[in-house]
C-alpha positions as CSV (number, residue, x, y, z in Angstrom):
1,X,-31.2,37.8,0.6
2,X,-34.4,40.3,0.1
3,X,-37.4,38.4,0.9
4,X,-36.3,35.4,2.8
5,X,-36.2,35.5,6.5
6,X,-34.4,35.5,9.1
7,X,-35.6,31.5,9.8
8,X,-35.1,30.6,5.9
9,X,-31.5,31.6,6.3
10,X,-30.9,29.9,9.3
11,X,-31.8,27.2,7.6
12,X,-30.3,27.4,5.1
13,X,-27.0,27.8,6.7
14,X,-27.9,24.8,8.8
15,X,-28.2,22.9,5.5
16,X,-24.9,24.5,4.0
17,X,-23.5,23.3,7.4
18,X,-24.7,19.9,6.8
19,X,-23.3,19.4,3.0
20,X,-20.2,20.4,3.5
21,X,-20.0,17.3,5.3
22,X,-21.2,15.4,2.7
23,X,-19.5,17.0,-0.2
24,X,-16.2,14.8,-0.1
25,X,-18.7,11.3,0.5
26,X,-20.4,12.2,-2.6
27,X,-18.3,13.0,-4.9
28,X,-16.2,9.9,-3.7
29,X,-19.6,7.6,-4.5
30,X,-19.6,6.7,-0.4
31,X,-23.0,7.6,0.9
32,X,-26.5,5.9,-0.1
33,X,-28.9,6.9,-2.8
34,X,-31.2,9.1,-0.5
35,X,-28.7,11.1,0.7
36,X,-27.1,11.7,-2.4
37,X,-30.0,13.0,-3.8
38,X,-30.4,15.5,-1.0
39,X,-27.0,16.3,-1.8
40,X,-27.9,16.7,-5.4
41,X,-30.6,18.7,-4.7
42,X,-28.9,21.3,-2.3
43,X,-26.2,21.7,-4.9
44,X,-28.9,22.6,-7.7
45,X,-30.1,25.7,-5.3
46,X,-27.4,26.7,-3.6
47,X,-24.5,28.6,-5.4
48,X,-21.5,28.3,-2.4
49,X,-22.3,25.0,-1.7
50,X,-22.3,24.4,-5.9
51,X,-18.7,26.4,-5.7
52,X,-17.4,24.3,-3.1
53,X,-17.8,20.9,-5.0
54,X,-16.7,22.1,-8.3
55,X,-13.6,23.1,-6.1
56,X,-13.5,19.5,-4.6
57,X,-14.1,18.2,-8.2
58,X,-11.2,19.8,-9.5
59,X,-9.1,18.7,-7.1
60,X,-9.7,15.2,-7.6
61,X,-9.9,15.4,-11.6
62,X,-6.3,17.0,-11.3
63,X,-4.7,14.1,-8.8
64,X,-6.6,11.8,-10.8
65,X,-4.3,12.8,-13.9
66,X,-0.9,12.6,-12.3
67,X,0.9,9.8,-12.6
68,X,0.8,6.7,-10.8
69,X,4.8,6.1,-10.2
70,X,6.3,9.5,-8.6
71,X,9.1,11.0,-10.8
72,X,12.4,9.8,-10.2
73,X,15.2,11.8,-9.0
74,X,18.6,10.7,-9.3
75,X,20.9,10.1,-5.8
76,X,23.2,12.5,-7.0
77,X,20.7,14.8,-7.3
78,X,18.7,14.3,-4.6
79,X,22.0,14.3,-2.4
80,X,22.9,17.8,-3.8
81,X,19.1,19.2,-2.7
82,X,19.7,17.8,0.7
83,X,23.7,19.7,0.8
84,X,22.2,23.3,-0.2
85,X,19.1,22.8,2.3
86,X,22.0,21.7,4.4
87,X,24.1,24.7,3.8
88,X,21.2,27.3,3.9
89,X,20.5,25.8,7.2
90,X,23.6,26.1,9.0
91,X,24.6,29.4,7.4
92,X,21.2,31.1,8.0
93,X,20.7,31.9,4.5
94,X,16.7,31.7,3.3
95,X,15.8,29.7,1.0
96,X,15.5,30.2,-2.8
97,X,12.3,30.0,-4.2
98,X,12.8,27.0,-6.6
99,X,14.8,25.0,-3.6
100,X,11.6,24.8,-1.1
């Protein structure tokens, strides 16, 4: 922060402000070429904002690897879940960790 003032921070917060608004657009392809190459820019310079789409990033790379069809979980089994949920409920017993 030494040697920028008080103005050039303000500004650049406004900009910061600004991106994170555009941050899910871009990486998504959905706003034009001039904006995207402000958005390029301010992600060259600016280390949270930078942070904040790799973050963004890596949440779409890792839905983009799941798979397509959900697993599926047999009706006995699913049954049983919904009996010890049931159970836990009524007999005011928290939850186990892997039962959530």
């Amino acid at each position: 922060m030494a040697g920028r003032s008080f103005l050039e921070s303000l500004r650049e917060m406004k900009t910061c402000h600004e991106m994170g608004k555009w941050l899910q657009n871009y990486l998504d392809g959905e706003i034009d070429s001039a904006t995207a190459d402000q958005v390029r820019d301010h992600l060259v310079t600016c280390v949270k904002c930078g942070m904040e789409f790799e973050t963004y990033r890596r949440i779409v790379e890792s839905l983009d690897e799941r798979p397509s069809t959900p697993a599926v979980i047999s009706d006995d089994v699913a049954v049983a879940r919904l009996r010890r949920f049931a159970e836990n409920l009524t007999m005011g017993n928290p939850l186990d960790e892997d039962e959530q």
